[in-house]
C-alpha positions in Angstrom: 3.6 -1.7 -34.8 -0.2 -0.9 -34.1 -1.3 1.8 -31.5 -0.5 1.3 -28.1 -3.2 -0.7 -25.7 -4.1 -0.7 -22.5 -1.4 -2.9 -21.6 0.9 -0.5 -22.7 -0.2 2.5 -20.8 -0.1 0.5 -17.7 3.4 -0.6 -18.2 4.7 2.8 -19.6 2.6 4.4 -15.8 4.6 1.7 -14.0 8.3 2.4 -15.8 7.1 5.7 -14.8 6.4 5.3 -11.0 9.8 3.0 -10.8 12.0 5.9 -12.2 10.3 8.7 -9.4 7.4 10.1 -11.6 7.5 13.8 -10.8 3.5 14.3 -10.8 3.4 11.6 -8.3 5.7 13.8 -6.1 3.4 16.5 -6.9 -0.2 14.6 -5.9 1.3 13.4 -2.9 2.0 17.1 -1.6 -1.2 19.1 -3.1 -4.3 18.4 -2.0 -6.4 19.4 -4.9 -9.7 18.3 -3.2 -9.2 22.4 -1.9 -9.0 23.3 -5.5 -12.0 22.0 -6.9 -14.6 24.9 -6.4 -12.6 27.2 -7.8 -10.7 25.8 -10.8 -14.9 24.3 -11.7 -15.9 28.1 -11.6 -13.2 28.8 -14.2 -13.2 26.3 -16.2 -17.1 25.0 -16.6 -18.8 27.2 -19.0 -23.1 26.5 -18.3 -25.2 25.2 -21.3 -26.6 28.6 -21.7 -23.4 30.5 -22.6 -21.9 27.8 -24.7 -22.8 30.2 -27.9 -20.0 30.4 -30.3 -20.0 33.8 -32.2 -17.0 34.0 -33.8 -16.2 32.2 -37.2 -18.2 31.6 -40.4 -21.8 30.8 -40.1 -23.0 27.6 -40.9 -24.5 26.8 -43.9 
């Protein structure tokens, strides 16, 4: 058995949605368009602070 395709995610997402997917319960209540600005601000580092410190140096 190889790793699972496309095909297979679309079946698996489709088994899912048959059987009452619980996240699709969830999207249908939240509108997470009101989310947006402030999970970005969290989560999105800019370019100019993406400067690791911690850890060995590089060679």
């Amino acid at each position: 058995m190889g790793e699972p395709g496309f095909v297979d995610a679309d079946r698996r997402r489709a088994a899912l949605s048959e059987n009452g997917d619980p996240l699709e319960a969830v999207a249908a209540l939240v509108r997470w368009e009101s989310f947006c600005a402030d999970i970005e601000a969290v989560a999105l580092t800019p370019e100019a602070e993406k400067t690791f410190r911690v850890g060995c140096r590089p060679f």
